[in-house]
C-alpha positions in Angstrom: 0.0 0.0 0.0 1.5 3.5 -1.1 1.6 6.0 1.5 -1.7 7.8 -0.6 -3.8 5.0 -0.4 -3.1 4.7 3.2 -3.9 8.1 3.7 -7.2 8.2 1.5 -8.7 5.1 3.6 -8.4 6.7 7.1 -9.9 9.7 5.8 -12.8 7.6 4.7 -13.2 6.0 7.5 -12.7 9.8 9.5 -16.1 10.7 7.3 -17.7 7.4 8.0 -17.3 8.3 11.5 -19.0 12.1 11.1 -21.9 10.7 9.5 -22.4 8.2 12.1 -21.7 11.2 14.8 -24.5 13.2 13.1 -27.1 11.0 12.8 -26.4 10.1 16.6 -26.9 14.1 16.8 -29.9 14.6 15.2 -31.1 11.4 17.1 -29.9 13.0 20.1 -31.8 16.8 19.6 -34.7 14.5 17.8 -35.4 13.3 21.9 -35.7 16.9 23.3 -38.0 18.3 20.7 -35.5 19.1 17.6 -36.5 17.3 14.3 -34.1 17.1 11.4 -36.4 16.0 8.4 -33.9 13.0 6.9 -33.3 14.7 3.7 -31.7 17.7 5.2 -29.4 15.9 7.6 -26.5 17.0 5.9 -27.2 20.5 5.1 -28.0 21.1 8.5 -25.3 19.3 10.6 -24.1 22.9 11.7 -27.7 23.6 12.9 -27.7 20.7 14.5 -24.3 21.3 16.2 -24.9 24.4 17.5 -28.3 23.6 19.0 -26.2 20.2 20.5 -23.8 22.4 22.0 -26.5 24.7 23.5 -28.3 22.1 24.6 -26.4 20.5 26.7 -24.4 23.4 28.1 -27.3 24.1 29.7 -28.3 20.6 30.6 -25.0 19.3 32.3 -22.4 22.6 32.1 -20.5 20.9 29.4 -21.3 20.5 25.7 -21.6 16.4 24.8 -19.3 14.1 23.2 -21.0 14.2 20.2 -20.3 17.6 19.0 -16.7 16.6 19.8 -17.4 13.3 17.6 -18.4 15.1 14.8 -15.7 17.7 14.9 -12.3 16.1 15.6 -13.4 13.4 12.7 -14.6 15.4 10.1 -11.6 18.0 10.4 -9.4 14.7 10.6 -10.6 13.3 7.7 -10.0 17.3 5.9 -6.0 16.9 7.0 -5.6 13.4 5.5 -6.8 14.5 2.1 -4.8 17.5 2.2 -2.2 15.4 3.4 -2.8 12.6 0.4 -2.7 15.6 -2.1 0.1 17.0 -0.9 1.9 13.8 -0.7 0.7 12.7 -4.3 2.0 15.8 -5.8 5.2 15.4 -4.3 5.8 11.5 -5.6 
């Protein structure tokens, strides 16, 4: 496996793992009241995030592990394609 390849698949699996983390968000805001129609889940994942974060800063003091899900993967996933570009332009 070249370097790139290697690269590309995390990334994958770093946006695998923000979809999962926003459909566990919308299910999350869809028990306190908050729908997300299913067709829109995408386009509003920031929505969603900010009303996460709000939410439960005022619930528990500390916003959830979701938002954090969501983020860390989905900006993960952004360096390793930069990353793979990079790296393919360099070879």
């Amino acid at each position: 496996m070249t370097p790139v390849t290697v690269l590309i698949s995390v990334a994958v699996v770093c946006g695998l793992w923000a979809g999962v983390s926003a459909v566990l968000l919308a299910g999350a805001l869809e028990r306190h009241g908050v729908r997300t129609p299913f067709p829109f889940w995408g386009v509003l994942v920031f929505r969603n995030l900010h009303r996460y974060s709000e939410l439960t800063r005022g619930t528990t003091g500390r916003i959830g592990p979701l938002f954090y899900s969501y983020v860390i993967a989905i900006n993960a996933a952004l360096v390793l394609v930069v990353a793979a570009l990079l790296a393919r332009l360099s070879a």
